[in-house]
C-alpha positions as CSV (number, residue, x, y, z in Angstrom):
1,X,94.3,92.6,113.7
2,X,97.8,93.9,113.3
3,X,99.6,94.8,116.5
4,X,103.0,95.3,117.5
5,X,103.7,91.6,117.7
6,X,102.4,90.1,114.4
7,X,103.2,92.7,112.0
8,X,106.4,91.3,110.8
9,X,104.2,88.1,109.5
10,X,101.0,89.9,108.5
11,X,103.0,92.2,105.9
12,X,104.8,89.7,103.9
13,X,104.6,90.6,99.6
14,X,103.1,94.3,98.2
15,X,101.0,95.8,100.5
16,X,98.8,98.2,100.7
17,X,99.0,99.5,104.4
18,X,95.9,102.1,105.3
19,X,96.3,103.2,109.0
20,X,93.2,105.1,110.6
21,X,92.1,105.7,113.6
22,X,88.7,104.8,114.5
23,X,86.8,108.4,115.3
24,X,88.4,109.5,112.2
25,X,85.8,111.5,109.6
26,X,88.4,111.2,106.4
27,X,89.8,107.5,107.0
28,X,85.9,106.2,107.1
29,X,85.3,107.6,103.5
30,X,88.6,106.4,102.2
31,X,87.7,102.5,103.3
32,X,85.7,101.8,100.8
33,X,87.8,103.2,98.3
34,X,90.9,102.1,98.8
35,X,89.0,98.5,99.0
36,X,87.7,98.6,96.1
37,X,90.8,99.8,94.9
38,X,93.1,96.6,96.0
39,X,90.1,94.8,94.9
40,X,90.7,94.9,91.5
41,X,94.6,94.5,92.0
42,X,96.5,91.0,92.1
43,X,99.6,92.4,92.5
44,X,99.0,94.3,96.0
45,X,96.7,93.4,99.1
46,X,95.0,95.8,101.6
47,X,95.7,95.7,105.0
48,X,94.6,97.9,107.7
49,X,96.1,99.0,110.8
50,X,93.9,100.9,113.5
51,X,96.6,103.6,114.9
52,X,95.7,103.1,118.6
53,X,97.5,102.5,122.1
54,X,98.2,98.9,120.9
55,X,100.1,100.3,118.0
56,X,102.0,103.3,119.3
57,X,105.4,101.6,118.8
58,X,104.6,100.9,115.1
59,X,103.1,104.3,114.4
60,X,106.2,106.0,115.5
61,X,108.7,103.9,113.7
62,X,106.6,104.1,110.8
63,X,107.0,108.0,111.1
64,X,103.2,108.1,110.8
65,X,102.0,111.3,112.2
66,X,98.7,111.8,111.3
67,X,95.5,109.7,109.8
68,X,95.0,108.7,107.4
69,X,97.8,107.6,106.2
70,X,98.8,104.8,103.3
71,X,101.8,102.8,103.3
72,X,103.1,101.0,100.5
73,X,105.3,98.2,101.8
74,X,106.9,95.3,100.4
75,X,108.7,92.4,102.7
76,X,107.8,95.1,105.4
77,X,109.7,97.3,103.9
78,X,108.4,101.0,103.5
79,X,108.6,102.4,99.7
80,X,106.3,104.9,99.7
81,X,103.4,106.9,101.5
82,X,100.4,109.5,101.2
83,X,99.2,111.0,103.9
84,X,95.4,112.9,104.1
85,X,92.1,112.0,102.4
86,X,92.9,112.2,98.3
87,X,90.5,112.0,95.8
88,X,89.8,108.0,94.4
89,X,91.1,109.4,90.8
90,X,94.4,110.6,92.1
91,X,94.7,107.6,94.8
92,X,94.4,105.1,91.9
93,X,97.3,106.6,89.9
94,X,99.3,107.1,92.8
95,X,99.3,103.4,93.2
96,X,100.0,102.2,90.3
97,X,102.6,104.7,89.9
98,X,104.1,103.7,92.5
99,X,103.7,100.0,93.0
100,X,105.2,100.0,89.2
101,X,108.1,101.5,89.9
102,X,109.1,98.8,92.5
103,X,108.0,96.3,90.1
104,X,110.7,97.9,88.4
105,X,113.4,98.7,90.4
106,X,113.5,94.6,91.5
107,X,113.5,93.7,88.4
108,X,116.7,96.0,87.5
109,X,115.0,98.2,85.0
């Protein structure tokens, strides 16, 4: 589990951080999807972070102000977010989208 004082090792590479809170309708049908979704990817793995009392400190310097809410990060680095429930079509190109254009932007393209 990721808490305040692991998180630095836990989020090492492209990953795929979804941050819910546990009574939360919206982030318990979006689960599934985005596993399924980082499932079929090599290049970026899920990890989940339950936004609770243990995790205040990371919620607020992670700006994150509601749930659900995905965080792309690579190194622990923030490079983008969604906020909300979306749809799995939209969620799937937002991803790649996105995770491409860091691809790109490292490699100096």
């Amino acid at each position: 589990m990721i808490n305040e004082n692991n998180y630095k090792q836990e989020l090492t590479g492209l990953c795929v951080v979804e941050v819910s809170g546990e009574s939360c309708a919206n982030c318990l049908t979006l689960m599934p999807i985005l596993k399924e979704l980082c499932e079929s990817r090599t290049d970026a793995r899920l990890v989940h972070v339950e936004a609770d009392f243990t995790t205040i400190k990371l919620m607020e310097a992670w700006e994150v102000e509601k749930v659900p809410t995905i965080l792309l990060m690579d190194d622990g680095e923030i490079f983008a977010r969604c906020s909300g429930f979306q749809p799995e079509e939209i969620l799937e190109i937002w991803l790649d989208a996105k995770i491409e254009e860091r691809k790109a932007m490292k490699n100096g393209k």
